[in-house]
LUMZATI-828568 format. One record per atom (N, C-alpha, C, O): x, y, z. Coordinates in steps of 0.001 Angstrom, whole numbers, padded with zeros to 6 digits, always signed. Layout:
! residues N
XYZ;...
***
This chain:
! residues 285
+000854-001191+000000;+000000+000000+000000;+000884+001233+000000;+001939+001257+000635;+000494+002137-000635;+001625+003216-001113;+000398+004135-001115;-000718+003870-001560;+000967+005663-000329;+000477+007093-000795;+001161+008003-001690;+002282+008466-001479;+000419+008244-002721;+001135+009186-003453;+001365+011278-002945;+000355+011895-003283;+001784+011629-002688;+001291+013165-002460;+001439+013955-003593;+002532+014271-004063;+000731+014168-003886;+000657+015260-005188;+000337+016595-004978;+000686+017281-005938;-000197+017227-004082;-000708+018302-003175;-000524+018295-001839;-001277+017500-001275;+000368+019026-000967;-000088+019044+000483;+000400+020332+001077;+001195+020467+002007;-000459+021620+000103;-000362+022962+000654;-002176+023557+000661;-003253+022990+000476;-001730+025062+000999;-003053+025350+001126;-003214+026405-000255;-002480+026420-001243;-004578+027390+000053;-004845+028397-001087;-003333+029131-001955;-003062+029222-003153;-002661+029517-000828;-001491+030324-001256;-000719+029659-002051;-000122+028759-001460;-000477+029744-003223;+000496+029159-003973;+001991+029022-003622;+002487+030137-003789;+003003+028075-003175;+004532+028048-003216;+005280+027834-003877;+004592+027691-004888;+006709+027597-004328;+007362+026474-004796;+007320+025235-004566;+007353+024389-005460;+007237+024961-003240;+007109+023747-002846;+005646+023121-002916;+005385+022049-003463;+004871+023828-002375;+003565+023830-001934;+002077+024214-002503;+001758+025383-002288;+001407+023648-002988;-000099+024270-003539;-001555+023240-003551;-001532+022129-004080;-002349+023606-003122;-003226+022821-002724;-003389+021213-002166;-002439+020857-001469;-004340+020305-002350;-004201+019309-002191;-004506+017965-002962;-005239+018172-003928;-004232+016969-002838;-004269+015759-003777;-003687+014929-003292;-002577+015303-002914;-003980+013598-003048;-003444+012687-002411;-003830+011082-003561;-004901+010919-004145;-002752+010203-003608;-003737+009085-004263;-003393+008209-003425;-002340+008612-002930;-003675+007249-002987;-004184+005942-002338;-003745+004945-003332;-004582+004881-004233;-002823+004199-003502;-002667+002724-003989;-002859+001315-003408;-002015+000903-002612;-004053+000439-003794;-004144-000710-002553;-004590-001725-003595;-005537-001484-004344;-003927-002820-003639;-004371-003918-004317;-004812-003378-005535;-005987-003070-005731;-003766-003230-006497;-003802-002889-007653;-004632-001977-007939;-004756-001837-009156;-005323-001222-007253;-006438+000276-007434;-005565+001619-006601;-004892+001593-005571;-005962+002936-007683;-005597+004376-007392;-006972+004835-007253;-007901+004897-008058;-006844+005182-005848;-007962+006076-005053;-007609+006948-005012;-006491+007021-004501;-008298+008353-005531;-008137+009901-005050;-008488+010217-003989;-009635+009777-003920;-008267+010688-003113;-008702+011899-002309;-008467+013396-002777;-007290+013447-003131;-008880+014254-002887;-009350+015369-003581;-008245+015733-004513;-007165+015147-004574;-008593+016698-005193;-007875+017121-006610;-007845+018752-006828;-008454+019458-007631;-006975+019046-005881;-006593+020509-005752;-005452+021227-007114;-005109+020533-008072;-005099+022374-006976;-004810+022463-008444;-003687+022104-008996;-002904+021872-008074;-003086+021899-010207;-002147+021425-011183;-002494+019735-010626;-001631+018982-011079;-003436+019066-009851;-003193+017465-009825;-002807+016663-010810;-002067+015709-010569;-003343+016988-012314;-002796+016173-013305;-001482+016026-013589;-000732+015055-013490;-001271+017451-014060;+000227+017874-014120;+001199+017197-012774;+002239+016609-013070;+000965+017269-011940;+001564+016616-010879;+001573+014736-010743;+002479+014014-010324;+000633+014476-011107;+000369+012952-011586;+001574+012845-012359;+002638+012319-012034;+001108+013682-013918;+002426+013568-014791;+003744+012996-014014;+004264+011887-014135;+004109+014044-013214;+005459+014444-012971;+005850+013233-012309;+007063+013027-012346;+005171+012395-011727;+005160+011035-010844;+005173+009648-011584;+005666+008599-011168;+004645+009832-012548;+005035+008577-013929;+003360+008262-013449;+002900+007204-013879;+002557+009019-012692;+000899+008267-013166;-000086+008525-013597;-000399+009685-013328;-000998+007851-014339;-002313+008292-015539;-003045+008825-014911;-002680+009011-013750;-004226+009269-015248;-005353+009874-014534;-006453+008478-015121;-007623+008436-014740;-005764+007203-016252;-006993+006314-016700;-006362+005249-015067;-006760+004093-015207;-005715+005388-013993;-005342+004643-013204;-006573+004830-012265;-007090+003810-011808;-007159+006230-011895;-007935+006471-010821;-009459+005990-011361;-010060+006357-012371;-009902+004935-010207;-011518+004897-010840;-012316+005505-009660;-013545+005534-009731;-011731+005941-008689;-012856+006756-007708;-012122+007694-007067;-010997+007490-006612;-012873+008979-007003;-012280+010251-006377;-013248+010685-005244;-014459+010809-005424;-012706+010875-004224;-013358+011233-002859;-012825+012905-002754;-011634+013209-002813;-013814+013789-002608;-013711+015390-002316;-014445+015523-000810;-015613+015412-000439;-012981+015861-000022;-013503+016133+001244;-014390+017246+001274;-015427+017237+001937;-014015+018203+000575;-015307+019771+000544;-014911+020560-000586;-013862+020286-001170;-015647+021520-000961;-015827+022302-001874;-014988+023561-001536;-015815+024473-001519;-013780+024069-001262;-013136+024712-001466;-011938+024409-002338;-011263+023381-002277;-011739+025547-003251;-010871+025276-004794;-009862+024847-004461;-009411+024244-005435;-009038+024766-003457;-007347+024176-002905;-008174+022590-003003;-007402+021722-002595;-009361+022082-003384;-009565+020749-003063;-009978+020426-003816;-010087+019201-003869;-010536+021262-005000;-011180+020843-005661;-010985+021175-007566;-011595+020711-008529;-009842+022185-007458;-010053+023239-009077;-009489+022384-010219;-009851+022658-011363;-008640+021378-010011;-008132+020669-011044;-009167+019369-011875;-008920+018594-012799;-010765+019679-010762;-011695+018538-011577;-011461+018385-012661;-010955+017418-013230;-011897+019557-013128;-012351+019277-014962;-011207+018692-015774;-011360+018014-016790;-009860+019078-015134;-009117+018892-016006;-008457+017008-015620;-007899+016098-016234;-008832+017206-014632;-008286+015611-014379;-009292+014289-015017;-008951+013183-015437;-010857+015015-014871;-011463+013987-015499;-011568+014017-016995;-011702+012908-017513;-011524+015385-018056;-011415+015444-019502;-010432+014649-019449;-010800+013538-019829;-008801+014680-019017;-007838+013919-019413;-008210+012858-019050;-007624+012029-019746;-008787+012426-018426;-009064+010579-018216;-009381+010253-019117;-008839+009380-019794;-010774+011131-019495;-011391+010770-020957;-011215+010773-021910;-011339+009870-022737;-010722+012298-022059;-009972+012075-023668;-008634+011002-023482;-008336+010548-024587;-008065+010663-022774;-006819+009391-023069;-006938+008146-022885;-006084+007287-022663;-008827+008046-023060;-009265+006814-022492;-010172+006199-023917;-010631+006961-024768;-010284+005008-023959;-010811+004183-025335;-011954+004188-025351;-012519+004325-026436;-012640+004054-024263;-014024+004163-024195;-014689+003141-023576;-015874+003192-023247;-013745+001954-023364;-014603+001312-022868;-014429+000777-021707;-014974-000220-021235;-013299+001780-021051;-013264+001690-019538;-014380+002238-018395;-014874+003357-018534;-014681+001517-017446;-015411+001806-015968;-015618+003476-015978;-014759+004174-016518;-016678+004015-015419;-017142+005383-015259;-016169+005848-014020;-016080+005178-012991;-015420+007123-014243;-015184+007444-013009;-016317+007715-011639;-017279+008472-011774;-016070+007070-010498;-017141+007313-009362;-016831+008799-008354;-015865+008667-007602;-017308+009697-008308;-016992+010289-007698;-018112+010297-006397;-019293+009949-006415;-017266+010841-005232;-017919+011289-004190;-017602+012041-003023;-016565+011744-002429;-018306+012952-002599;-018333+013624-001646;-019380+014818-001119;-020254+015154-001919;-019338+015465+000163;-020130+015998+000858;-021385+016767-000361;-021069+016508-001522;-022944+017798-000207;-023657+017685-001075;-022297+019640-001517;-021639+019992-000538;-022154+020344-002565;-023220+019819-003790;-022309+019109-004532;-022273+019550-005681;-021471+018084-004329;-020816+017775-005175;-021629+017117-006612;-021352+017433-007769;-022708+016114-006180;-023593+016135-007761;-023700+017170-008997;-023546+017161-010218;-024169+018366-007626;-024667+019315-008984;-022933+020157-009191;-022825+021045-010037;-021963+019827-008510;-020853+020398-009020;-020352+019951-010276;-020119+020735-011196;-020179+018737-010348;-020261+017804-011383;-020775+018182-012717;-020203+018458-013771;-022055+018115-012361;-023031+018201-013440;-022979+019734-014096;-023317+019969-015256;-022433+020868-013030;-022461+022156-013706;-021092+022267-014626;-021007+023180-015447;-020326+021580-014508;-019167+021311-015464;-019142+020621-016185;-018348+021035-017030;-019560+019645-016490;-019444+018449-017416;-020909+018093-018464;-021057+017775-019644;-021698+018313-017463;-023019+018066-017864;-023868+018760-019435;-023817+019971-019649;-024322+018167-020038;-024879+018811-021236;-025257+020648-021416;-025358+021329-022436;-025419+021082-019701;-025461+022505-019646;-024193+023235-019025;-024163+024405-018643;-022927+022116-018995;-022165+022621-018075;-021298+023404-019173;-021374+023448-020401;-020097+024249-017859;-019432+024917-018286;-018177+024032-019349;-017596+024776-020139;-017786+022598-019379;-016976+022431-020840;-017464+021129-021526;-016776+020335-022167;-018843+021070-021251;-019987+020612-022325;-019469+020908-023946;-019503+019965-024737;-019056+022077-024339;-018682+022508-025840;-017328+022030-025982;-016998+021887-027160;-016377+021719-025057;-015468+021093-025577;-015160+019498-025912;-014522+019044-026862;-015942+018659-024625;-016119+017400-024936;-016685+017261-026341;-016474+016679-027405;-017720+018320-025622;-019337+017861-027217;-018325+017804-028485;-018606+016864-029229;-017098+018664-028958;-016377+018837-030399;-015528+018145-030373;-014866+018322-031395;-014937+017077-029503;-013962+016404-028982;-014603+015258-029816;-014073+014632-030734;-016176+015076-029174;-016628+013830-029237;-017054+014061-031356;-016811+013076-032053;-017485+015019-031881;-017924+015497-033180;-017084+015467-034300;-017216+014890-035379;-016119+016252-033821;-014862+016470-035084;-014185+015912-035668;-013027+015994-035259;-014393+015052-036886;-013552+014506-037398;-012098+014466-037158;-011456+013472-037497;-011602+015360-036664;-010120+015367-036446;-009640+014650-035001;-008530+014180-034752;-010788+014709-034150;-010866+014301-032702;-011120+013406-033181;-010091+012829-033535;-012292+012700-033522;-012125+011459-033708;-011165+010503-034474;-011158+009282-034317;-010281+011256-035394;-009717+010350-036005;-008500+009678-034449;-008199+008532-034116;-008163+010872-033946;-007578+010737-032985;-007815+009834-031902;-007080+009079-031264;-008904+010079-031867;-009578+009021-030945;-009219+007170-031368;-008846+006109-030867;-009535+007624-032281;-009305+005911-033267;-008025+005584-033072;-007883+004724-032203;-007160+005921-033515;-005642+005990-033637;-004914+005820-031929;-003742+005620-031610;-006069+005983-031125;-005427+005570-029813;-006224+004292-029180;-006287+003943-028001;-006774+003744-030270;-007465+002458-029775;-009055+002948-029488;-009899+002116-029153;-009246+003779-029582;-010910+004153-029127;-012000+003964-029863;-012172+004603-030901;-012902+003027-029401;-013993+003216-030144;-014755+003844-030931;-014654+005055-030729;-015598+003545-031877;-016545+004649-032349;-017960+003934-032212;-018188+002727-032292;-018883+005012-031977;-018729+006051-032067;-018391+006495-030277;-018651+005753-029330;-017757+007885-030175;-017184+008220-029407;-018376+008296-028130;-019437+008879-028354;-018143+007741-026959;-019061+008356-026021;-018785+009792-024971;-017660+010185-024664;-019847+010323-024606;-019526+011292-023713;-018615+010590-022523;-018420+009379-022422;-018007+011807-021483;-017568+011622-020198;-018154+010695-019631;-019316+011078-019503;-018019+009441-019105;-018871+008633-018452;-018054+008860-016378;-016934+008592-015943;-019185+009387-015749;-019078+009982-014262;-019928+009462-013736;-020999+009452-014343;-019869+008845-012486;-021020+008709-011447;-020852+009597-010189;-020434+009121-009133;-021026+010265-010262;-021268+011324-008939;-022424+011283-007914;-023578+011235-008340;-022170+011299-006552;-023146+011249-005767;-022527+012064-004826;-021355+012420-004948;-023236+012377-003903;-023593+013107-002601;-023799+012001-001701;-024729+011194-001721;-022550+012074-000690;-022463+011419+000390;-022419+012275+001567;-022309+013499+001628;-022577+010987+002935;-022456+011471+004551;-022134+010553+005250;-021383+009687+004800;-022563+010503+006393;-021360+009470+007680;-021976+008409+007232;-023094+008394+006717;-021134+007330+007451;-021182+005857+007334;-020224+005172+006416;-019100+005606+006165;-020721+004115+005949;-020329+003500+004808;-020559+003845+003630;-021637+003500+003145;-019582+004652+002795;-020373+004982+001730;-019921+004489-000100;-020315+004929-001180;-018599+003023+000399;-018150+002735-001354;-017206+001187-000634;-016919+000825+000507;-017015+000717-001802;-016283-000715-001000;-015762-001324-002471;-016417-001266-003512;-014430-001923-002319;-013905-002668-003551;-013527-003984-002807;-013726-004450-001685;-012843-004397-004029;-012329-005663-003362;-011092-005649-002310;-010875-006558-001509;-010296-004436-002448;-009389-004379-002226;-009261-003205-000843;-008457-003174+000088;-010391-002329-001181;-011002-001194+000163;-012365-001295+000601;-013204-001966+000000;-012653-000462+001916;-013767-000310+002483;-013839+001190+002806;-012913+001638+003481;-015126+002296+002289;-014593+003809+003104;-015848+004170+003656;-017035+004113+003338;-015198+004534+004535;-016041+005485+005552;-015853+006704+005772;-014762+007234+005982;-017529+007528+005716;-017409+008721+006207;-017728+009292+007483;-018574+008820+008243;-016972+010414+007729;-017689+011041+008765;-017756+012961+008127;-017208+013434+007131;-018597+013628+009120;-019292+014843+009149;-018250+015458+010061;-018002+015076+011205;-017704+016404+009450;-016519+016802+010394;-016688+018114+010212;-017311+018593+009265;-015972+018956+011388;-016208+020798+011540;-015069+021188+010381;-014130+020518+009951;-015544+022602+010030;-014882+023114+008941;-015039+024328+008986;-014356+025111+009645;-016689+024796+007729;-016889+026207+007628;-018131+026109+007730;-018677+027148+007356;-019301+024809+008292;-020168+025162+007801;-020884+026177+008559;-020377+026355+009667;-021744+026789+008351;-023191+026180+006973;-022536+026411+005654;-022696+025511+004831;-021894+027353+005329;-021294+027289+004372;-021119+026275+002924;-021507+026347+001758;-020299+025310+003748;-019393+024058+003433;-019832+023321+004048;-019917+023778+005188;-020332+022024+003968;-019935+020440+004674;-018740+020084+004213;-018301+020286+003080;-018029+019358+005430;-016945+018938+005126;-016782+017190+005829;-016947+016920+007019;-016465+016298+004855;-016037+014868+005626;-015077+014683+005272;-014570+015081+004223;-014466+013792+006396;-013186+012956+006260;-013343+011287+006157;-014270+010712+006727;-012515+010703+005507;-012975+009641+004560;-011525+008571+005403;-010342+008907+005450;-012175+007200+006006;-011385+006094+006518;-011111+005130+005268;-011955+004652+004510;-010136+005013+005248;-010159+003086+004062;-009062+002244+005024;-007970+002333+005585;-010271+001308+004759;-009953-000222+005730;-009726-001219+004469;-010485-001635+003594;-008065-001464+004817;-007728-002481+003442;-007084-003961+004389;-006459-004088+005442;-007415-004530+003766;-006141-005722+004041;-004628-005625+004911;-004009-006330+005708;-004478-004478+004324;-003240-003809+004408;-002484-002678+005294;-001371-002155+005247;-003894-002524+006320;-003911-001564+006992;-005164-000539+006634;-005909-000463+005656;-005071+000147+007753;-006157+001658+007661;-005648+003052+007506;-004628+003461+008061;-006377+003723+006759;-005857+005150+006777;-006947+006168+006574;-007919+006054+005827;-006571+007390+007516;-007388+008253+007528;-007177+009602+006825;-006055+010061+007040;-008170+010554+005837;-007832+011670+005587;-009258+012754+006115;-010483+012670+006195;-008286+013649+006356;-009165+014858+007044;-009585+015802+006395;-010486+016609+006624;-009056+015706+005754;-009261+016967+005026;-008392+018165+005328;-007169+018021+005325;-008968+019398+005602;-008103+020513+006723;-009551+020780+007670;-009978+021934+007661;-009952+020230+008099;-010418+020332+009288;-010571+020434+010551;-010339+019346+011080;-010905+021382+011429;-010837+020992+012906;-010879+019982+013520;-011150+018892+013017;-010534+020240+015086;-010384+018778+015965;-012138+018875+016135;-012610+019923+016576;-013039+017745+015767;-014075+017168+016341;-014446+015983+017102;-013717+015003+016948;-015253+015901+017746;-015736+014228+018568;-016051+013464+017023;-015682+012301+017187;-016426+013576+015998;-017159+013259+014658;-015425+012519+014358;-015369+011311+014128;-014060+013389+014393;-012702+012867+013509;-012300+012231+014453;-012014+011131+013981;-012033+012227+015825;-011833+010994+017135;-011994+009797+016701;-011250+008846+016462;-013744+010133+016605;-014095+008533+016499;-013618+007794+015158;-013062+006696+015119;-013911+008527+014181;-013445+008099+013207;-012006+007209+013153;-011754+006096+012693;-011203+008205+013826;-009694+007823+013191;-009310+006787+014274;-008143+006397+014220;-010480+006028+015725;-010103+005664+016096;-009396+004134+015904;-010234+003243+015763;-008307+003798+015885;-007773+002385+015415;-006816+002174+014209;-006332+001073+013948;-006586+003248+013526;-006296+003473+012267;-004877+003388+012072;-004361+003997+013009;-004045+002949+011346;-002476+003084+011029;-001953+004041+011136;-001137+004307+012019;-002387+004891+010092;-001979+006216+009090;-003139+007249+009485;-004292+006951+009173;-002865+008541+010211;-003576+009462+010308;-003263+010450+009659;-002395+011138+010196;-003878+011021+008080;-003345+012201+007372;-003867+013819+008160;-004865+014442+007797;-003362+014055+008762;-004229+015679+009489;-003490+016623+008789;-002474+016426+008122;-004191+017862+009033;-003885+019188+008433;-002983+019875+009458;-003288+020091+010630;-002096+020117+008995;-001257+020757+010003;-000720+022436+009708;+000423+022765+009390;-001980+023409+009932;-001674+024828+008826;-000741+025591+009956;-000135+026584+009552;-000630+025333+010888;+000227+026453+011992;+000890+025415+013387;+000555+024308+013810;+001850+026293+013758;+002359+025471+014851;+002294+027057+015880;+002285+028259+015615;+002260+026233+017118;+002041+027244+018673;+000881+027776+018286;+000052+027405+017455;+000950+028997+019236;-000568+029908+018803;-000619+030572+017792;+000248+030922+016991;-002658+030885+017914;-003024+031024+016496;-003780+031506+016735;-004397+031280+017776;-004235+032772+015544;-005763+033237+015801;-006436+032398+015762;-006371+031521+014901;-007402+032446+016836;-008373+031599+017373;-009795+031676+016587;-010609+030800+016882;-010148+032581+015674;-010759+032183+014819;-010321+030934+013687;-011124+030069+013338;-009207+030995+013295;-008728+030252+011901;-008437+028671+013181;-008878+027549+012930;-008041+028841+013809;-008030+027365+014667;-008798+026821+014866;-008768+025617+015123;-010235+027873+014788;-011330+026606+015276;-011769+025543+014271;-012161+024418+014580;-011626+026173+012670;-011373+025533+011518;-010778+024352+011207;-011286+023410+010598;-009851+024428+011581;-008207+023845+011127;-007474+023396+012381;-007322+024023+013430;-006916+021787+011950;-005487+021860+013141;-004350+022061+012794;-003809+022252+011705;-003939+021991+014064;-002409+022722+013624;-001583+021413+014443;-002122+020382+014847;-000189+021761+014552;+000664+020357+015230;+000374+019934+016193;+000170+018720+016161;+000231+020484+017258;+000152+020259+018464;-001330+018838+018422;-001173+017651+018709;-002630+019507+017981;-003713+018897+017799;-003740+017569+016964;-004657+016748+016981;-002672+017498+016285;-002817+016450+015117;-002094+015408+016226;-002521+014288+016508;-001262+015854+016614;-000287+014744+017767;-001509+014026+018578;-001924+012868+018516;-001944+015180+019388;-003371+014595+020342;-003855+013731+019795;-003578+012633+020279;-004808+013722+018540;-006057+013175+017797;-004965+011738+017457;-005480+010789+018050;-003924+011360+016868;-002673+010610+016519;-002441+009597+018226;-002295+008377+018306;-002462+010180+018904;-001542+009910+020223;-003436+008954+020677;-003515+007731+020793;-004476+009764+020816;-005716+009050+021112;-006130+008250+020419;-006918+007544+021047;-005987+007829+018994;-006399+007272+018288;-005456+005886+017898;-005615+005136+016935;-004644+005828+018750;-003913+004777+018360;-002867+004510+017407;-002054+003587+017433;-003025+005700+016319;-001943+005482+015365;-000504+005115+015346;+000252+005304+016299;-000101+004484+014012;+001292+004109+013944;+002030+005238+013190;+003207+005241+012831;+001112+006180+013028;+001939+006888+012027;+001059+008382+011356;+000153+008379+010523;+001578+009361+011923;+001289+010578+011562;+001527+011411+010316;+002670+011837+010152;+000574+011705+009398;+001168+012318+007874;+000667+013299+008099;-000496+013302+008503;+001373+014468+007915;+001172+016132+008511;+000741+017204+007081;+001623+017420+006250;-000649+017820+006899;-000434+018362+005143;-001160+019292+005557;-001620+019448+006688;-001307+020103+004391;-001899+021281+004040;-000858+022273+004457;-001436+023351+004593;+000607+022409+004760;+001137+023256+004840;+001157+024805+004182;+001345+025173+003022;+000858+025625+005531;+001289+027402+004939;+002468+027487+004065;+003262+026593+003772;+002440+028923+003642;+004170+029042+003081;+005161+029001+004521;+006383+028847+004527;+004475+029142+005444;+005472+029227+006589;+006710+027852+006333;+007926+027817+006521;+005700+026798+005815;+006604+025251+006213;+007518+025341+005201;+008382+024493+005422;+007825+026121+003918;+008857+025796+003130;+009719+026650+004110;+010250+027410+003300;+010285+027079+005549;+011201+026980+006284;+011376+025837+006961;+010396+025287+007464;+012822+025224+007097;+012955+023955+007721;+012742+024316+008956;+011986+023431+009357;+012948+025174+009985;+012609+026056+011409;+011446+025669+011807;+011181+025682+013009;+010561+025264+010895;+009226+025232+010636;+008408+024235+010799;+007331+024339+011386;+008898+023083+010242;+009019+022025+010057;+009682+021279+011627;+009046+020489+012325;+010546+021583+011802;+011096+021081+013269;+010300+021440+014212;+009742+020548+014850;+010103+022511+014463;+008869+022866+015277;+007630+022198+015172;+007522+021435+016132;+006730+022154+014488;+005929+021410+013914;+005831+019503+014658;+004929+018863+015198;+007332+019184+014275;+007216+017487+014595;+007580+017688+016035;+007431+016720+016780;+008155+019103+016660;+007825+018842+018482;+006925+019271+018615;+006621+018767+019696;+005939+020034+018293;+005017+020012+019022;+004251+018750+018703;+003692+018233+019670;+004130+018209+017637;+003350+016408+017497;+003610+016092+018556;+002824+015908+019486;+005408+015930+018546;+005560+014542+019181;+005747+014539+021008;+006162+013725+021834;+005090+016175+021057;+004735+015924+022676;+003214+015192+023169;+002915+015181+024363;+002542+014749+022397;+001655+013635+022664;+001623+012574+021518;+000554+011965+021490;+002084+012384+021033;+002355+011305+019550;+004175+010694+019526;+005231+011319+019426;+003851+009115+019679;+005190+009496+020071;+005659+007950+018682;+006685+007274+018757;+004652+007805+017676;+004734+007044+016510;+005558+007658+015418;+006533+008195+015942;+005569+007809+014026;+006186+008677+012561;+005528+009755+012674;+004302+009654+012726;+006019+010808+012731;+005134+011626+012129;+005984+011923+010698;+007180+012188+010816;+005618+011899+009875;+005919+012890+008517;+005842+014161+008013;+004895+014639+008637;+006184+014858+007398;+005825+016368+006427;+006274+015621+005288;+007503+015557+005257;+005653+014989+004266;+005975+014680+003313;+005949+015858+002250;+004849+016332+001966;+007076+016352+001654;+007250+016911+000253;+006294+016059-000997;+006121+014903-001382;+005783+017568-001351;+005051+017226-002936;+005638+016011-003985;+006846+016011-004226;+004945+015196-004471;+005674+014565-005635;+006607+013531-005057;+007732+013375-005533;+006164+012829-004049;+006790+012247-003210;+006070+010744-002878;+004848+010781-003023;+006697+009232-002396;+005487+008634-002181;+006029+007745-001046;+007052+007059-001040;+005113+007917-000102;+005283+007226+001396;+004792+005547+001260;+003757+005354+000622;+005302+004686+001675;+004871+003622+001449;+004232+003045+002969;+004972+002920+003945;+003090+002790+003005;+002479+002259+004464;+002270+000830+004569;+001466+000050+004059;+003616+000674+005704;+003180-000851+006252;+002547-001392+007691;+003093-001308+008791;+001697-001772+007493;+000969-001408+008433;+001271-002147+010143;+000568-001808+011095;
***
């Protein structure tokens, strides 16, 4: 079982650092967890397809989690034959009608598939890479999920939970997979709740958001954890192993970073990580 990181910053763009994206490898399947921006391009850079991922989990609807959709699922499609599995997507509501306002016969790149799928020149293309004719649209299953059980392969099991964030705003969940191989949890960037406790209780791999270390305006904390909190939730939950993301620009200082894994590891006393972008952690459980 292997994590890929392809994203583990926040809104602010870095060198190092810019939104989020994570993939999940377990028994021959690539699971997304959200698709923050450049994800494809970043796939690229890692030697992996976007025809590898057949289900994408979006913890919430803010663009650090979400802006690279369109472009990750057109490239599936257009580099795909046609007669592969629908991508499944899921997460908190509106992700359906997010979906559907982009892709969908009224969505915003409806006119580019639609000439993709029309144009003789696209299609010849299409052919020439093994693809069927006649060409089909984007094939997506999107739904709107909440706590429980909400998807299962042969190889995973996921669970959601309802976790604090921004709402009313935003719903936001964080998503468990129970493999063979071990468990792992992602949070999203969410606050400490009784809802992510329980969740992450038992779990290998705890991915938390780690946007600040020491104090913090206490508005943006109630949001978001920071080191200290991720150690706690890590240290209660049993984990073997702490993965620390969503880093500020603060963390492209190493000062930063050290700080950060003491304050974890004054109640967490397992791995913690800051894994660098473009990078891939391998979890044994």
């Amino acid at each position: 079982m292997r994590l890929h990181v392809l994203g583990n910053g926040c809104p602010q763009p870095t060198p190092e650092f810019y939104g989020s994206a994570f993939i999940l490898e377990v028994g021959g399947e690539a699971v997304m967890i959200d698709c923050g921006p450049a994800t494809t391009y970043k796939m690229t850079r890692m030697g992996l397809k976007p025809g590898q991922v057949g289900h994408l989990f979006l913890t919430h609807h803010h663009f650090d989690h979400n802006a690279d959709f369109p472009c990750f699922t057109l490239t599936r499609w257009d580099f795909s034959k046609g007669t592969e599995p629908p991508l499944k997507v899921y997460g908190p509501p509106p992700t359906g009608a997010f979906v559907e306002r982009l892709l969908g016969r009224q969505g915003a790149f409806f006119p580019d598939w639609q000439a993709r799928v029309k144009h003789p020149a696209s299609q010849k293309l299409h052919k020439g890479r093994g693809g069927r004719m006649p060409r089909p649209a984007p094939a997506i299953e999107a739904r709107d999920v909440g706590p429980g059980k909400i998807a299962e392969s042969d190889a995973w099991t996921a669970t959601a939970a309802r976790v604090h964030h921004i709402e009313p705003w935003l719903e936001s969940l964080a998503y468990r997979f129970d493999t063979a191989e071990g468990s792992i949890l992602f949070a999203g960037d969410c606050a400490d709740c009784p809802e992510l406790r329980a969740l992450a209780q038992g779990a290998d791999t705890l991915v938390l958001a780690c946007a600040y270390v020491g104090d913090y305006d206490p508005v943006v904390a109630d949001v978001i954890t920071g080191a200290a909190e991720a150690g706690e939730i890590a240290h209660e939950a049993g984990a073997r192993r702490l993965i620390l993301s969503h880093f500020s620009p603060a963390f492209c200082r190493p000062s930063t970073r050290e700080k950060a894994l003491a304050e974890a590891a004054q109640s967490f006393t397992g791995d913690t990580l800051l894994p660098n972008e473009l990078t891939t952690v391998e979890l044994m459980a």
